[in-house]
N, C-alpha and C positions, 0 to 999 in steps of 0.2 A: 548446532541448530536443534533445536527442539521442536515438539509439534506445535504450538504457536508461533515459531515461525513458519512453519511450513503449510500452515492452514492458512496464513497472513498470503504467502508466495503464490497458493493456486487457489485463492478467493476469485480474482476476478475471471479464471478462466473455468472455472465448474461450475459459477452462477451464471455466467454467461451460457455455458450448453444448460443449462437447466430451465433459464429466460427465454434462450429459442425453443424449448422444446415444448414447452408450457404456453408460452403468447403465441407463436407461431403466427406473426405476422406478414403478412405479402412486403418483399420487397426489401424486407431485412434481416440484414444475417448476421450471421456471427461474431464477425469481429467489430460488428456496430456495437452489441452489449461489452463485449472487449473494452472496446475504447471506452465506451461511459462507465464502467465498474474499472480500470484502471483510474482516471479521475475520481473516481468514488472513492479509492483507496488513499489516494493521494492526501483527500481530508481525511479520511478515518485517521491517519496517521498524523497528522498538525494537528487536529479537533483533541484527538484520543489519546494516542498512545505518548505522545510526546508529553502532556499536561501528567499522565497517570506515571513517566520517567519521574518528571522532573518533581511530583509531589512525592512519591514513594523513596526515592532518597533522599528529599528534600535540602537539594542541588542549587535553590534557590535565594536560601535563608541567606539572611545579610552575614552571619559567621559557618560561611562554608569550609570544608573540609577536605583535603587532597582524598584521601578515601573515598568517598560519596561522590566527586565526580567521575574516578577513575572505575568502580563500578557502574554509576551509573551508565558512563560511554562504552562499556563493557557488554553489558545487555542494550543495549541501544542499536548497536552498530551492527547486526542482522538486519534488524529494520530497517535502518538505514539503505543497508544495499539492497533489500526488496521492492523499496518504493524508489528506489534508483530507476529497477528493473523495469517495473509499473510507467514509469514516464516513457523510459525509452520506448517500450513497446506502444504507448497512446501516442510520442512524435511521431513513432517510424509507421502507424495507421492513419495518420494527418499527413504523412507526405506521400504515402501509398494511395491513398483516395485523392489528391490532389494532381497525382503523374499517371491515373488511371483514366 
């Protein structure tokens, strides 16, 4: 892991204290910016990072290559379990606010 991913991993939970600490809005806390910046990452990740995999080894072209997907899936697959992470933490605050 390297620091892109790990700036990727505690995005939604450091803009999230820095959204509460800055808007300081009545009535909403924490795990509300949580929840919306985990779905925020969710797209950065489909929108971004995946389009910038799949053109940078260019994994796409009609004469693909075992190499270029095998790296590609290579550096991919932190990401992957990040916004793994990302969701389960945005289901598991949709069922915590719904049994609260």
């Amino acid at each position: 892991m390297n620091a892109k991913h790990i700036l990727y991993l505690v995005f939604p939970f450091a803009v999230g204290f820095v959204a509460q600490m800055f808007m300081k809005i009545p009535d909403t806390s924490y795990w509300f910016y949580i929840w919306l910046l985990c779905l925020a990452s969710v797209f950065i990740f489909v929108k971004m990072i995946l389009p910038y995999q799949e053109q940078k080894f260019n994994a796409i072209n009609s004469i693909d290559y075992k190499g270029a997907m095998d790296e590609k899936n290579r550096e991919e697959k932190p990401y992957t379990y990040i916004v793994g992470l990302h969701m389960v933490v945005f289901v598991g605050l949709i069922i915590l606010y719904f049994t609260n």
